[in-house]
PyMOL Python script that loads the backbone (N, CA, C, O; Angstrom):
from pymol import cmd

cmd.read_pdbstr("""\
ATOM      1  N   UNK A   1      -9.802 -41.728  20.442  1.00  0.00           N
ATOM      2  CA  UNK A   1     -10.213 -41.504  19.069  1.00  0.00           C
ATOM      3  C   UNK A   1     -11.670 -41.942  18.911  1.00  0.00           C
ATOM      4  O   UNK A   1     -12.029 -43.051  19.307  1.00  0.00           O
ATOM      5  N   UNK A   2     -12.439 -41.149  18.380  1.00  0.00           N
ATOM      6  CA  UNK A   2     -14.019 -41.163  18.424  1.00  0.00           C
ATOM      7  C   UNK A   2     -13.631 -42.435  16.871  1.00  0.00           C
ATOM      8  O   UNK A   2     -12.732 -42.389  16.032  1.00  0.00           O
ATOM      9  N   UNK A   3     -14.964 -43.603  17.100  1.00  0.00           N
ATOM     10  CA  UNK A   3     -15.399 -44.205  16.443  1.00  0.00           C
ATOM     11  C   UNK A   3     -15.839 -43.533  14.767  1.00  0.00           C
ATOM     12  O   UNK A   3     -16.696 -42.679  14.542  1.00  0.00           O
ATOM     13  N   UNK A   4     -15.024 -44.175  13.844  1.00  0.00           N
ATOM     14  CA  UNK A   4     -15.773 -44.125  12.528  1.00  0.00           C
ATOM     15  C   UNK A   4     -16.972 -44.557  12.396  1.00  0.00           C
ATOM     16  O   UNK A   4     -17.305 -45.648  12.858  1.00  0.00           O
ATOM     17  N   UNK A   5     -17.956 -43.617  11.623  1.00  0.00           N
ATOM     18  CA  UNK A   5     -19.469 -43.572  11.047  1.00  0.00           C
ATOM     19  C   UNK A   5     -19.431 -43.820   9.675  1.00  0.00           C
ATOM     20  O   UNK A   5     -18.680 -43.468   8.765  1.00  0.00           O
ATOM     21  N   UNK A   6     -20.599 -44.632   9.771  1.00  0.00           N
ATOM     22  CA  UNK A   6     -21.089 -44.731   8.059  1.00  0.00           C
ATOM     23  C   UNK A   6     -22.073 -43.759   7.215  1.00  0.00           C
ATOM     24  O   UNK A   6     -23.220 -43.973   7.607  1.00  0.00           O
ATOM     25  N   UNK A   7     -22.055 -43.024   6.461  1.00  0.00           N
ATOM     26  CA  UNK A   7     -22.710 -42.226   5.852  1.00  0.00           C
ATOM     27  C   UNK A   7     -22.784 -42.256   4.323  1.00  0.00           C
ATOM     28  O   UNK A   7     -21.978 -42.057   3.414  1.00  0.00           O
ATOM     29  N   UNK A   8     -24.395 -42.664   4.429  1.00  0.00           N
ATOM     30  CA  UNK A   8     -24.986 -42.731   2.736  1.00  0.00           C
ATOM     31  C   UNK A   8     -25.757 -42.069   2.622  1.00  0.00           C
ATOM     32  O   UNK A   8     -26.518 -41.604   3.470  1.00  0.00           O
ATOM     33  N   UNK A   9     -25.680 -41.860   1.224  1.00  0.00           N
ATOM     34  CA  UNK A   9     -26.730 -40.396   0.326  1.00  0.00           C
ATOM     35  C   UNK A   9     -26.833 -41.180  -0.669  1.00  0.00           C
ATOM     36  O   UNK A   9     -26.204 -42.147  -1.099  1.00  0.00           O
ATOM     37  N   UNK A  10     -28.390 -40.178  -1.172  1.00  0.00           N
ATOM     38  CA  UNK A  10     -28.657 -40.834  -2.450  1.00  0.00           C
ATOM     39  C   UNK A  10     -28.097 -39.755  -3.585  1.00  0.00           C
ATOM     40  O   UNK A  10     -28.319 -38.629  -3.140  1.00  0.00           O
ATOM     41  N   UNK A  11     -27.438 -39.679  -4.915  1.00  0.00           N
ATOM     42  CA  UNK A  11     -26.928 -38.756  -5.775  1.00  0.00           C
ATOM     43  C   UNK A  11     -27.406 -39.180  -6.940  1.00  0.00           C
ATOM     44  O   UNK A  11     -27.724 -40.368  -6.997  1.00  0.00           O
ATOM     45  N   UNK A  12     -27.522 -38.596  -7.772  1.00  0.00           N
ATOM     46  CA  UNK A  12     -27.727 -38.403  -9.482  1.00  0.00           C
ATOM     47  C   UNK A  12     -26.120 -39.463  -9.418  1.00  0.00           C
ATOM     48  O   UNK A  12     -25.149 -39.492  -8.661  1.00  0.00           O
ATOM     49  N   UNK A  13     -26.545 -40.237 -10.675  1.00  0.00           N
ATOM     50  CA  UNK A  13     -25.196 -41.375 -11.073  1.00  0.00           C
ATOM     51  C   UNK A  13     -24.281 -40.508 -12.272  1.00  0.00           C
ATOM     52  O   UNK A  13     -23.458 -41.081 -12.985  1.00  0.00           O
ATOM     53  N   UNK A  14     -24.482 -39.495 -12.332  1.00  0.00           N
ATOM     54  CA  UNK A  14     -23.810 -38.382 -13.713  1.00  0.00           C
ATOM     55  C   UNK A  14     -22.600 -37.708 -12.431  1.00  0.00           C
ATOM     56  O   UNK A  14     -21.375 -37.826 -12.444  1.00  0.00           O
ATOM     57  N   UNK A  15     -23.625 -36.883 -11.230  1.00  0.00           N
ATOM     58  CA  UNK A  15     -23.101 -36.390 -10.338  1.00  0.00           C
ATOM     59  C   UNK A  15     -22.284 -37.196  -9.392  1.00  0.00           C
ATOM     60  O   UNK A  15     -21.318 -36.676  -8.834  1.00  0.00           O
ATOM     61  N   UNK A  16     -22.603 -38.392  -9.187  1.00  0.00           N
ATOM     62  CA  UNK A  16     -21.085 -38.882  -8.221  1.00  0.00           C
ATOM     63  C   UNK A  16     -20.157 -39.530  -9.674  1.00  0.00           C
ATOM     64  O   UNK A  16     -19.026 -39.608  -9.193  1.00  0.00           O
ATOM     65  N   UNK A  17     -20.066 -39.912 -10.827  1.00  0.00           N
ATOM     66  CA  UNK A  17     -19.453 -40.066 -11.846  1.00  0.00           C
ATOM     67  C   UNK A  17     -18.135 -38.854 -11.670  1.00  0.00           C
ATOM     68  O   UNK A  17     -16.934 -38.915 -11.404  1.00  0.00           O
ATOM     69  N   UNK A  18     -19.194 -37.677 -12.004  1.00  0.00           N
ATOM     70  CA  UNK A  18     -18.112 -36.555 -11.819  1.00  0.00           C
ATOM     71  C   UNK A  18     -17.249 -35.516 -11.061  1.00  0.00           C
ATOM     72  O   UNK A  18     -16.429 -34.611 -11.214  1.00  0.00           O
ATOM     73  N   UNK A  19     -18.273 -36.536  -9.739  1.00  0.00           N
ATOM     74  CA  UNK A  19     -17.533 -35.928  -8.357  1.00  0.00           C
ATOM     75  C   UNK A  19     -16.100 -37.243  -8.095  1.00  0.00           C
ATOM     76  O   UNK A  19     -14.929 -36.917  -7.900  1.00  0.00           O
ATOM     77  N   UNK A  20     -16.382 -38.047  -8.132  1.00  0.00           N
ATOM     78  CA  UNK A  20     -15.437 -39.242  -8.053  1.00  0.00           C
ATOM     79  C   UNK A  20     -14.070 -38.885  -9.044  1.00  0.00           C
ATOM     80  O   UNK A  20     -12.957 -38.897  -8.517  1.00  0.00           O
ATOM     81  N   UNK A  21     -14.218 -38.569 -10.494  1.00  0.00           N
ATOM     82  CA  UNK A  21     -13.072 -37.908 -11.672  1.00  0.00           C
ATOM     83  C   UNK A  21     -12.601 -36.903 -10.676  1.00  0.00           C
ATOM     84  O   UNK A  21     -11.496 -36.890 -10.132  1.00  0.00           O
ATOM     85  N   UNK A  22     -13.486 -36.146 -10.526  1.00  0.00           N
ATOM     86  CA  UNK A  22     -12.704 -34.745 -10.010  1.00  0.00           C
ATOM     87  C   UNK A  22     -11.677 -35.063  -8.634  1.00  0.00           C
ATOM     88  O   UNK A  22     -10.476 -34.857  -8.464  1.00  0.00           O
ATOM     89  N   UNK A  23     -12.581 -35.572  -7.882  1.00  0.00           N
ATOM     90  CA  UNK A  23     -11.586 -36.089  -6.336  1.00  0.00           C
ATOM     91  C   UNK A  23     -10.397 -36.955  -6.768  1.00  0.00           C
ATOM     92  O   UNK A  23      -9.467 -36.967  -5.962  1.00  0.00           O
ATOM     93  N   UNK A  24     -10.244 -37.698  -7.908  1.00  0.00           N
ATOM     94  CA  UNK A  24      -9.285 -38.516  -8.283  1.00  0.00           C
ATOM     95  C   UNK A  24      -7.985 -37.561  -9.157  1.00  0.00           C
ATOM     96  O   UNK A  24      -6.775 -37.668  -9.356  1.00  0.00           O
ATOM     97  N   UNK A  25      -8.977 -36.708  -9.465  1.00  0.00           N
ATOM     98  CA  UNK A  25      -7.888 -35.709  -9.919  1.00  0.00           C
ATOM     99  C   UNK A  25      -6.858 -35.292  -9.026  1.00  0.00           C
ATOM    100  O   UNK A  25      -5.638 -35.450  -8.983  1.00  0.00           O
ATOM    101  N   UNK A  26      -7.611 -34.780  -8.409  1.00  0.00           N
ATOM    102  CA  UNK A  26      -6.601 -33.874  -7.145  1.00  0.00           C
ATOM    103  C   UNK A  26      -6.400 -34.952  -6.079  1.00  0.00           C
ATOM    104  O   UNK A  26      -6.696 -34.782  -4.896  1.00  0.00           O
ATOM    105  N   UNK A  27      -6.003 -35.803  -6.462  1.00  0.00           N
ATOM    106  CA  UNK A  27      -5.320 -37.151  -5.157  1.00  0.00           C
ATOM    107  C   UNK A  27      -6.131 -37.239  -4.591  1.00  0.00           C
ATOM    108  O   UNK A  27      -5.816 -37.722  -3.504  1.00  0.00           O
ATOM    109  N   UNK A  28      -7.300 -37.009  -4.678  1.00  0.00           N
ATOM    110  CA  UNK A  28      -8.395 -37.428  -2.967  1.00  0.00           C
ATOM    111  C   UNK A  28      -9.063 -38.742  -2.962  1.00  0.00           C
ATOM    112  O   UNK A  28      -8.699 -39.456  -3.897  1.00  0.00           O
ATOM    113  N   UNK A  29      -9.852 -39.210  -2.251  1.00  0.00           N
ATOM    114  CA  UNK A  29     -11.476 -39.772  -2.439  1.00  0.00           C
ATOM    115  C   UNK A  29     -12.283 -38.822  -2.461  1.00  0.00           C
ATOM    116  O   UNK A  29     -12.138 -37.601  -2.519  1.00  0.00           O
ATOM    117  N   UNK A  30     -13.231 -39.553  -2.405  1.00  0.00           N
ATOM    118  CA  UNK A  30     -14.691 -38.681  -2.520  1.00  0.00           C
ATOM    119  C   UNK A  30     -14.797 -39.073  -0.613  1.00  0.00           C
ATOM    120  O   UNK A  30     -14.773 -37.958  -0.094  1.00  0.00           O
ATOM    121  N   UNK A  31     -14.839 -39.514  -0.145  1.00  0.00           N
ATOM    122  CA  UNK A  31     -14.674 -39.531   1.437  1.00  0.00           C
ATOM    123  C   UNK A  31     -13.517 -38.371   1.584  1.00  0.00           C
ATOM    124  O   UNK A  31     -13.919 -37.435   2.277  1.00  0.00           O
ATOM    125  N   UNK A  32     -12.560 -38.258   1.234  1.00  0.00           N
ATOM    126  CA  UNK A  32     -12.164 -37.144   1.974  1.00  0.00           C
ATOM    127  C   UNK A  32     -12.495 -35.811   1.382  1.00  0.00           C
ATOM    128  O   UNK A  32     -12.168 -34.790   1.987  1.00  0.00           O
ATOM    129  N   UNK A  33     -13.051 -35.762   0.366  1.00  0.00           N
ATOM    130  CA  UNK A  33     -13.680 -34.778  -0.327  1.00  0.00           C
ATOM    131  C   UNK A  33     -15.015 -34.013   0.960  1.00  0.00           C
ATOM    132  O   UNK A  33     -15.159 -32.854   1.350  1.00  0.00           O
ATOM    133  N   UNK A  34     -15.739 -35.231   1.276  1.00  0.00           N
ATOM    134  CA  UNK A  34     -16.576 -35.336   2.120  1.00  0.00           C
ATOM    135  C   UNK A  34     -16.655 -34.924   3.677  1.00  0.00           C
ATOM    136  O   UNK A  34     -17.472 -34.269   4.323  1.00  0.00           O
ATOM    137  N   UNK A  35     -15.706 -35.450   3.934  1.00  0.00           N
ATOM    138  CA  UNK A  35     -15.058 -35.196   5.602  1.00  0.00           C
ATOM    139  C   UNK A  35     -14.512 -33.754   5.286  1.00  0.00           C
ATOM    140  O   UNK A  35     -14.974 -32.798   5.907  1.00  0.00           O
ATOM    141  N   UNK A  36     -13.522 -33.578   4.319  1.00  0.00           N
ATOM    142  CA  UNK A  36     -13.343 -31.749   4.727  1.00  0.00           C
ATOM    143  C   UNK A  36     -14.681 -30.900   4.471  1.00  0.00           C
ATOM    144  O   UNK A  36     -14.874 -29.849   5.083  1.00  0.00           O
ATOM    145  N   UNK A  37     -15.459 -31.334   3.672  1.00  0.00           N
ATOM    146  CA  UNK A  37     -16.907 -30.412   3.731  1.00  0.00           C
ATOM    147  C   UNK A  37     -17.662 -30.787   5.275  1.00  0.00           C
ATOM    148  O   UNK A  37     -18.337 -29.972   5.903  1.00  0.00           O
ATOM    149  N   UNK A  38     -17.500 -31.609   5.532  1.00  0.00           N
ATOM    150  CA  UNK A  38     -18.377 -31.843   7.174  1.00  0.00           C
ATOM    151  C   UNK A  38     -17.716 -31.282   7.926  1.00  0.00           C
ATOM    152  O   UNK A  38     -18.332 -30.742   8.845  1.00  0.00           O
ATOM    153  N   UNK A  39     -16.045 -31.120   7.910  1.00  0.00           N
ATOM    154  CA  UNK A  39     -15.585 -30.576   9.092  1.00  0.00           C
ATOM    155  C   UNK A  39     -15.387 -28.953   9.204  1.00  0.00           C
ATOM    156  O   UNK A  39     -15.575 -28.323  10.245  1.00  0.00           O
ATOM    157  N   UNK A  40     -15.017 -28.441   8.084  1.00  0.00           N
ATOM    158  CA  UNK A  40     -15.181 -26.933   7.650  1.00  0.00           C
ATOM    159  C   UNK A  40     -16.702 -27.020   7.825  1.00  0.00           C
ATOM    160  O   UNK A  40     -16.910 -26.322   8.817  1.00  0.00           O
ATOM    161  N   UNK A  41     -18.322 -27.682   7.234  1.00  0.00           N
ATOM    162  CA  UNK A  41     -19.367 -26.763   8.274  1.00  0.00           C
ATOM    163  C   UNK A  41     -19.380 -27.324   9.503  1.00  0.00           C
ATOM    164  O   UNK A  41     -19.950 -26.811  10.466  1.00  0.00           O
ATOM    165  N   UNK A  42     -18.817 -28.291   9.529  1.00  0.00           N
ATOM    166  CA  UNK A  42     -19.529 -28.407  11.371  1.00  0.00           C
ATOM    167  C   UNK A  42     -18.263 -27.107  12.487  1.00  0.00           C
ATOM    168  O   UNK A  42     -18.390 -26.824  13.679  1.00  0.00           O
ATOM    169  N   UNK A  43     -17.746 -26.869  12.019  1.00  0.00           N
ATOM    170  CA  UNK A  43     -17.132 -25.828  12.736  1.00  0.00           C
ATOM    171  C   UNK A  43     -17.399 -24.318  12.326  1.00  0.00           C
ATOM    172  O   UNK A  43     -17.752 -23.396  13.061  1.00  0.00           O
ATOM    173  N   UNK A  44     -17.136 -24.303  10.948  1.00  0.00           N
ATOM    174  CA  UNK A  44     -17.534 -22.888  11.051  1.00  0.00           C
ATOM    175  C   UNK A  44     -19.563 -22.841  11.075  1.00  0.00           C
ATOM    176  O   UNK A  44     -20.136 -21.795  10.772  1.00  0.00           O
ATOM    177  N   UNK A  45     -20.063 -23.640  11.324  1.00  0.00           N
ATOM    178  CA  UNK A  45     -21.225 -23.678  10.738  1.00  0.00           C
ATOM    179  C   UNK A  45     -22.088 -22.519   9.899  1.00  0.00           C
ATOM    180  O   UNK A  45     -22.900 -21.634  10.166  1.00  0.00           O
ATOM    181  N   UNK A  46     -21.569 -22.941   8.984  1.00  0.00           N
ATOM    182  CA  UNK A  46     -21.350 -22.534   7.478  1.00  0.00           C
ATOM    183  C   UNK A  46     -21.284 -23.085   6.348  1.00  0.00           C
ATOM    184  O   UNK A  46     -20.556 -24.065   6.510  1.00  0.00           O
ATOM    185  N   UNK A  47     -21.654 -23.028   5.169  1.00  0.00           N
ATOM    186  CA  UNK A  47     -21.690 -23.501   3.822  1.00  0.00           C
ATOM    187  C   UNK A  47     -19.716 -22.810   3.729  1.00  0.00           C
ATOM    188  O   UNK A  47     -19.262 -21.676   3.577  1.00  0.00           O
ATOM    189  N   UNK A  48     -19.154 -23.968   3.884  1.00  0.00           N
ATOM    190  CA  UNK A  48     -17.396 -23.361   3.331  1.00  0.00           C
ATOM    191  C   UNK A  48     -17.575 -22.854   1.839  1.00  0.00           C
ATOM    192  O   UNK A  48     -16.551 -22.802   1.158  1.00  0.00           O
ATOM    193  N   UNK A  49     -18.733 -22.491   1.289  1.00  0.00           N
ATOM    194  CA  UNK A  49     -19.032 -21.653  -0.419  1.00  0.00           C
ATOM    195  C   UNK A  49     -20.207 -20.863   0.180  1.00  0.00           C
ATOM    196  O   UNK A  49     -20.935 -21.034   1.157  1.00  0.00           O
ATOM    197  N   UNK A  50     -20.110 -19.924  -0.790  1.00  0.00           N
ATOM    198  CA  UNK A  50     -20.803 -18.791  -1.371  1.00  0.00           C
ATOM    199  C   UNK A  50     -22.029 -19.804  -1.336  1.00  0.00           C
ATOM    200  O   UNK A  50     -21.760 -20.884  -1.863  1.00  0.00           O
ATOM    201  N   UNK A  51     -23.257 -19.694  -0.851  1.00  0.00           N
ATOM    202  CA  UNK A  51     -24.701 -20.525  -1.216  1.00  0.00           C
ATOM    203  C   UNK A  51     -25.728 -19.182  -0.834  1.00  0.00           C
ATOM    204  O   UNK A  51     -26.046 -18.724   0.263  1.00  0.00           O
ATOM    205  N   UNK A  52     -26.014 -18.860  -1.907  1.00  0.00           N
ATOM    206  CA  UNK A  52     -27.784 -17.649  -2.086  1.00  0.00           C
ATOM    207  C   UNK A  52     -28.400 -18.306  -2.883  1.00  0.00           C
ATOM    208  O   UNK A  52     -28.161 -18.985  -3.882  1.00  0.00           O
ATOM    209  N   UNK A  53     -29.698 -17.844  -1.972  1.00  0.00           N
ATOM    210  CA  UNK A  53     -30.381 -18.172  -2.923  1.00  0.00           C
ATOM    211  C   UNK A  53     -31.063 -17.309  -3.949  1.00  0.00           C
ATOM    212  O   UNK A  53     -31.906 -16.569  -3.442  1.00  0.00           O
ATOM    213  N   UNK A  54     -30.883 -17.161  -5.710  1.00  0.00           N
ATOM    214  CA  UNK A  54     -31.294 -15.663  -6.333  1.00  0.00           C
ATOM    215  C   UNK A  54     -32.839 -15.545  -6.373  1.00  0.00           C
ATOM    216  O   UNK A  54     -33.752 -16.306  -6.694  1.00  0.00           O
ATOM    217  N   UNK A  55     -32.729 -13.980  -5.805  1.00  0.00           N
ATOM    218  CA  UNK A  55     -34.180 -13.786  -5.697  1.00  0.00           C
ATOM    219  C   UNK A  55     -34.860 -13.362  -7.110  1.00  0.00           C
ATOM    220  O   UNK A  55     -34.039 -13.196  -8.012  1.00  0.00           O
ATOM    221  N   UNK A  56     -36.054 -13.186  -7.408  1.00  0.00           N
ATOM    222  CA  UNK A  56     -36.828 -12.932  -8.718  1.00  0.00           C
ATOM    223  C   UNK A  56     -36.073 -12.493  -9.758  1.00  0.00           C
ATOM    224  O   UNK A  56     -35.706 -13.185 -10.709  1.00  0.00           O
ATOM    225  N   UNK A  57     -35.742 -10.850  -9.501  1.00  0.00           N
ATOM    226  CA  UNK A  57     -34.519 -10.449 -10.467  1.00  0.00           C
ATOM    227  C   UNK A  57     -33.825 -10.785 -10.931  1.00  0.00           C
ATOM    228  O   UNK A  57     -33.714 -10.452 -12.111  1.00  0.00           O
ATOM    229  N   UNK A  58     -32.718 -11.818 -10.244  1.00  0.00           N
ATOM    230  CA  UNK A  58     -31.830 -12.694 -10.740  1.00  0.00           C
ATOM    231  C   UNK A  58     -31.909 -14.065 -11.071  1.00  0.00           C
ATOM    232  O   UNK A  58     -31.020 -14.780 -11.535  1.00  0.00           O
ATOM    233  N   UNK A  59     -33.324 -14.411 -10.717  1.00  0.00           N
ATOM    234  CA  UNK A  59     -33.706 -15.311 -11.488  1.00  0.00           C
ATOM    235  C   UNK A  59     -34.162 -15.008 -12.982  1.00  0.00           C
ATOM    236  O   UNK A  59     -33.967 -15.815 -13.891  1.00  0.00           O
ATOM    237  N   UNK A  60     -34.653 -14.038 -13.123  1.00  0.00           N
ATOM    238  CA  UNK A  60     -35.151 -13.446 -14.557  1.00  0.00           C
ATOM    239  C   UNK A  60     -34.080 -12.744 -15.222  1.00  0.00           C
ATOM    240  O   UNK A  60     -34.300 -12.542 -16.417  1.00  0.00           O
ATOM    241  N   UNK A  61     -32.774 -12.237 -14.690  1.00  0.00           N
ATOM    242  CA  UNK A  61     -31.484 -12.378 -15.197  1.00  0.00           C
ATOM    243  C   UNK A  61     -31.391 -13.350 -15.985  1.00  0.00           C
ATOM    244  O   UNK A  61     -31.352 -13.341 -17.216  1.00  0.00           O
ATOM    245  N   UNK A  62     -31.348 -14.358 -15.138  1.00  0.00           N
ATOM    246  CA  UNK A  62     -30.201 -15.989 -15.509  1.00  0.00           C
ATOM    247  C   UNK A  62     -31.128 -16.522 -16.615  1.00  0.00           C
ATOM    248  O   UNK A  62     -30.498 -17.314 -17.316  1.00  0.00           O
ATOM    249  N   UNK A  63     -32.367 -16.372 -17.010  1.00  0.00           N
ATOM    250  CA  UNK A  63     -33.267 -16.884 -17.357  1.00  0.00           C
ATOM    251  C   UNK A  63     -32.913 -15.749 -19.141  1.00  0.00           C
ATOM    252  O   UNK A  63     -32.611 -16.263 -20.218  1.00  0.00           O
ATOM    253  N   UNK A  64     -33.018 -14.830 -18.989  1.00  0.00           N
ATOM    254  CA  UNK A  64     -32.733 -14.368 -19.853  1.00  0.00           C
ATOM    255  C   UNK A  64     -30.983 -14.206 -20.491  1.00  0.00           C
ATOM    256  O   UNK A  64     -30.652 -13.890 -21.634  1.00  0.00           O
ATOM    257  N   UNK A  65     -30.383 -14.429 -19.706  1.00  0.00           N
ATOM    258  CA  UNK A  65     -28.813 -14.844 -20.083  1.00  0.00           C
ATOM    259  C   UNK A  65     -28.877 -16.156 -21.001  1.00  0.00           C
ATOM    260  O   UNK A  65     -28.412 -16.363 -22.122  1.00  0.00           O
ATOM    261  N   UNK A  66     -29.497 -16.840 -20.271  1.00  0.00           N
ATOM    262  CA  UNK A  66     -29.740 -18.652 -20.720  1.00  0.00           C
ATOM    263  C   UNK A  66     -30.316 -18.476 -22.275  1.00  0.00           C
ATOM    264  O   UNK A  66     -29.695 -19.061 -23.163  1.00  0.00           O
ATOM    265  N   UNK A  67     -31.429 -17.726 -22.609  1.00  0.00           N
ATOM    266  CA  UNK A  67     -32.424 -17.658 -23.656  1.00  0.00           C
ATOM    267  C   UNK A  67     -31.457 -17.465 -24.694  1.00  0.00           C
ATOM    268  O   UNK A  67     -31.447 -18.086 -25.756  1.00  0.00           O
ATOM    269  N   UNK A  68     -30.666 -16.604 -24.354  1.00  0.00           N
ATOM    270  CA  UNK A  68     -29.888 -15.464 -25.622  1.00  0.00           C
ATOM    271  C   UNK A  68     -30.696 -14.398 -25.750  1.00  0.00           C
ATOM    272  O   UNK A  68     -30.637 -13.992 -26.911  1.00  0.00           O
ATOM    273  N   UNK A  69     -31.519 -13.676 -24.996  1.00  0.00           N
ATOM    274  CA  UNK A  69     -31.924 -12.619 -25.492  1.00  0.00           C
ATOM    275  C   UNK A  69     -31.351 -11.507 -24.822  1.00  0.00           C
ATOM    276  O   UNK A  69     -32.048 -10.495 -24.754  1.00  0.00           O
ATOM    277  N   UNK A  70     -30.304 -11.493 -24.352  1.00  0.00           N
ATOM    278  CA  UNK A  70     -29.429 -10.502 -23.967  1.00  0.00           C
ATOM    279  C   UNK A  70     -28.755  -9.275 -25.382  1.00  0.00           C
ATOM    280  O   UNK A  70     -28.303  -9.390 -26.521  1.00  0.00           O
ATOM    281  N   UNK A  71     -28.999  -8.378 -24.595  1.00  0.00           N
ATOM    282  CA  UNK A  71     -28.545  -7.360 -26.068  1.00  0.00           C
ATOM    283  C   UNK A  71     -26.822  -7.311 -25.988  1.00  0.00           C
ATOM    284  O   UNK A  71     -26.136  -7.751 -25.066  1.00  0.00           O
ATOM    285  N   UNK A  72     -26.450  -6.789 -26.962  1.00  0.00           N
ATOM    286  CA  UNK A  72     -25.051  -6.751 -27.127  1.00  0.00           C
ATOM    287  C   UNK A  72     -25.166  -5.470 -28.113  1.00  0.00           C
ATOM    288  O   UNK A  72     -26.080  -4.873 -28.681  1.00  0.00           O
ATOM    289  N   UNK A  73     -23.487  -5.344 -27.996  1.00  0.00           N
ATOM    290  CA  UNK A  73     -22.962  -4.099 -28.485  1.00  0.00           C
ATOM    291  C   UNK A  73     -21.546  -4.407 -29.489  1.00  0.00           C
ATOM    292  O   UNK A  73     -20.875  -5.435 -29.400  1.00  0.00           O
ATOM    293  N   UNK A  74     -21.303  -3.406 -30.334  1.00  0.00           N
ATOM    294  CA  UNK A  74     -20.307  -3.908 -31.370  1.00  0.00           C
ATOM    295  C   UNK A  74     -18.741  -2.994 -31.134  1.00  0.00           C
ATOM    296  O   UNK A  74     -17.627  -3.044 -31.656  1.00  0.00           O
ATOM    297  N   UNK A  75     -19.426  -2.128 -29.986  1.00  0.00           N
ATOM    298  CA  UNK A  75     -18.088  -1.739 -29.279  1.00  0.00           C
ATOM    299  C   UNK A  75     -18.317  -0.997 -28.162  1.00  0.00           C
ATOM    300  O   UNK A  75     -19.450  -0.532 -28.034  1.00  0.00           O
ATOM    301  N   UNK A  76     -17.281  -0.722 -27.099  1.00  0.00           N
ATOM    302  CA  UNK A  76     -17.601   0.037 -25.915  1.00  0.00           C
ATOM    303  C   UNK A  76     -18.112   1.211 -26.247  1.00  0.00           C
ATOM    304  O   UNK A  76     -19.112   1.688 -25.711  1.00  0.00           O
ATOM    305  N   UNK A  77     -17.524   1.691 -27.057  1.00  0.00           N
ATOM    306  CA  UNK A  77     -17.786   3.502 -27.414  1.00  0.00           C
ATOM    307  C   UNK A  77     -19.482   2.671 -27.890  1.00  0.00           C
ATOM    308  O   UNK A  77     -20.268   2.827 -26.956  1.00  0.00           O
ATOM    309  N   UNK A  78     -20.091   1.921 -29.023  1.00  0.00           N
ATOM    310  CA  UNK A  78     -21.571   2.068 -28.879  1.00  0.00           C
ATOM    311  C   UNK A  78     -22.372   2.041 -27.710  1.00  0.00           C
ATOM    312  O   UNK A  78     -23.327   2.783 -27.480  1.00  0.00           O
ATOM    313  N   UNK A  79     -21.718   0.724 -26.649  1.00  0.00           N
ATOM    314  CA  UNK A  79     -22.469   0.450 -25.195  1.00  0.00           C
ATOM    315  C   UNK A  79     -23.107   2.723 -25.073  1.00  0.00           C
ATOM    316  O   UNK A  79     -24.055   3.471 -25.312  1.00  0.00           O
ATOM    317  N   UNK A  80     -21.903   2.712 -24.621  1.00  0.00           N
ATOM    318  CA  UNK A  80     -22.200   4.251 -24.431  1.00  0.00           C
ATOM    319  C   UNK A  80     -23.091   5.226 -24.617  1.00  0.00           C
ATOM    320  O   UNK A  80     -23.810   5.952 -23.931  1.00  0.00           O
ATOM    321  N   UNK A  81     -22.638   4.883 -26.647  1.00  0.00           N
ATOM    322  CA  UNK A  81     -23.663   5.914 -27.163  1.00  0.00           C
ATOM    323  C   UNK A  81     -25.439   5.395 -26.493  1.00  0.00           C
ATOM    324  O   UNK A  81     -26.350   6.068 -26.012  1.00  0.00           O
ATOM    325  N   UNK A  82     -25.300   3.973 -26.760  1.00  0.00           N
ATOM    326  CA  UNK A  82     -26.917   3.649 -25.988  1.00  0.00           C
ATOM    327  C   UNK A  82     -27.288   4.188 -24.927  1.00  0.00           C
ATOM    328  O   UNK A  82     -28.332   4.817 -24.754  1.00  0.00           O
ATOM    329  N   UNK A  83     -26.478   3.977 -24.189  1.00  0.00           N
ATOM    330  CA  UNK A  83     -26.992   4.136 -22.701  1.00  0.00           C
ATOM    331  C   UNK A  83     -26.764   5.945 -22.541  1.00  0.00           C
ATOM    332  O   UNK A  83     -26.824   6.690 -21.563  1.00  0.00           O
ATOM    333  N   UNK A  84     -26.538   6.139 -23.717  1.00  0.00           N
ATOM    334  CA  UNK A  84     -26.152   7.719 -23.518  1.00  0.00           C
ATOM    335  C   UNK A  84     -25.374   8.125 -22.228  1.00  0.00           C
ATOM    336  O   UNK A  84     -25.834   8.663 -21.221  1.00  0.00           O
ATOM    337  N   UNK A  85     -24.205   7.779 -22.464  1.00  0.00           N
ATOM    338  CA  UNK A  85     -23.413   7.700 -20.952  1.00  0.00           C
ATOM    339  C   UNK A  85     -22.150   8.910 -21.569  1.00  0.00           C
ATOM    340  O   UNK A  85     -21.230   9.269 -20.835  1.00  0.00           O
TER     341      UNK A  85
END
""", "prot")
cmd.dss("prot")
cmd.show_as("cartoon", "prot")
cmd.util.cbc("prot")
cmd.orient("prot")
């Protein structure tokens, strides 16, 4: 059996607050929260999630989602008539 390691990070105190709730939720620690993310990438070496990074477009998406200046419609049949579809 390979020797246990010590491993520290530095985190936002909001972000291990609410990583710690969450792991306590679902029966865990935050160590084993930890160890299945090291062992899912160190094998698949891989992010075990979805990680992109959004390029311009979808940064100026999210940016305009965020604002509220997204248009809206007061029913499917209008979406339509707009877009003349």
């Amino acid at each position: 059996m390979s020797k246990a390691e010590v491993l520290m990070l530095r985190i936002d105190s909001n972000l291990k607050k609410e990583a710690f709730e969450a792991a306590e939720a679902m029966g865990l620690t935050i160590s084993d929260v930890l160890r299945m993310f090291l062992v899912c990438f160190a094998s698949e070496k891989k992010f075990p999630f979805d990680y992109e990074v959004p390029n311009a477009v979808t940064l100026a998406a999210i940016e305009e989602a965020e604002s509220g200046k997204l248009k809206s419609y007061d029913s499917v049949d209008d979406f339509f008539k707009k877009m003349k579809l």
